[in-house]
C-alpha positions as CSV (number, residue, x, y, z in Angstrom):
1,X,-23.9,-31.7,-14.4
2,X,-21.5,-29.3,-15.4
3,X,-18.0,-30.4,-15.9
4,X,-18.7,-34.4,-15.9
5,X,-19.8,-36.1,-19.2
6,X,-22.8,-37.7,-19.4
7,X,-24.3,-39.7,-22.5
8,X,-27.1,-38.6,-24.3
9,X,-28.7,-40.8,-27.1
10,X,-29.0,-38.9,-30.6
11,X,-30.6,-40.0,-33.7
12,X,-29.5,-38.8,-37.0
13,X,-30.7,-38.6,-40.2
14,X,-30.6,-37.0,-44.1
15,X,-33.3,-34.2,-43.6
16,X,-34.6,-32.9,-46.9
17,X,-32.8,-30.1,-47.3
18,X,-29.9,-31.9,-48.0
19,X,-28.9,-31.2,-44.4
20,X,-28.3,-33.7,-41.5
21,X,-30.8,-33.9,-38.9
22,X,-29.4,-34.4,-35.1
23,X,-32.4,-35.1,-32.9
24,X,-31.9,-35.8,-29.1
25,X,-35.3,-37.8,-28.2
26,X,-34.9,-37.4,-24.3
27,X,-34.8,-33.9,-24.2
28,X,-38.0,-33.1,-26.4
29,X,-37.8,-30.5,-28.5
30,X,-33.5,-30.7,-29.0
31,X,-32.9,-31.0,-32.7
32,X,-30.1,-29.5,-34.3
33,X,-29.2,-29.7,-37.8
34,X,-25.5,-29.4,-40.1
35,X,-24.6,-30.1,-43.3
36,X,-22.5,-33.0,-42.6
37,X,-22.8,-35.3,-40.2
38,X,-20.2,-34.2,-38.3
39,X,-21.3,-30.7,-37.8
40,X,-24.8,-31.7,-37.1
41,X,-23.3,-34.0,-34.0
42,X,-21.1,-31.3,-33.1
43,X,-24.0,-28.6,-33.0
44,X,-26.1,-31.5,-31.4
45,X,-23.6,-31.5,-28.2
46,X,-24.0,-27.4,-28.3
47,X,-27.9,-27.9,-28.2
48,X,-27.8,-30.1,-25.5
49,X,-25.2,-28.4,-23.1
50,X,-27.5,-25.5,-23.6
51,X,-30.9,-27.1,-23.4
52,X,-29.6,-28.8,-19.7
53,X,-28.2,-25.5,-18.8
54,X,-31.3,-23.7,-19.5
55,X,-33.2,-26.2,-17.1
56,X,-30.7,-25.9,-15.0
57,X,-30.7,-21.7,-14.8
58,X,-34.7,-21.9,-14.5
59,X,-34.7,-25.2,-11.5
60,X,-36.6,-27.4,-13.7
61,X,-35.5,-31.2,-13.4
62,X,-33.2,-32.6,-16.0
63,X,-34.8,-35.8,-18.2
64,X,-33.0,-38.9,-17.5
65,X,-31.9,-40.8,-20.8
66,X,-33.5,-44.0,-21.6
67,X,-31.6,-45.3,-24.6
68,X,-34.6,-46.9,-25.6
69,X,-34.6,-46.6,-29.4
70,X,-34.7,-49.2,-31.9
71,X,-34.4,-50.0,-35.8
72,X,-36.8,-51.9,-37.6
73,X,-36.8,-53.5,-40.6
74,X,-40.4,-53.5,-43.0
């Protein structure tokens, strides 16, 4: 995994805090958080390079993405 780029979906959204919430749904438990949206993607890729790499380090598989989210409107 290291060294080639691979895609990972992320959702993002105003948390309540007045921060941005960056959320990677195929790696459960992966949320980051910045207060723009441009830092929270950009400590979003940090949390998931180190999420993999800690799988990775301890021989667990990797999740595969599924790209499966969707907006609806109510």
């Amino acid at each position: 995994m290291r060294g080639e780029i691979k895609m990972r979906e992320v959702i993002i959204y105003h948390g309540e805090d007045s921060y941005w919430i960056a959320e990677c749904p195929s790696l459960p438990g992966c949320i980051s958080q910045g207060k723009t949206k441009e830092e929270a993607i950009q400590n979003a890729k940090e949390a998931i390079s180190c999420y993999i790499h800690a799988l990775e380090e301890d021989h667990l598989s990797v999740p595969s993405e599924r790209f499966d989210a969707m907006v609806v409107a109510v």
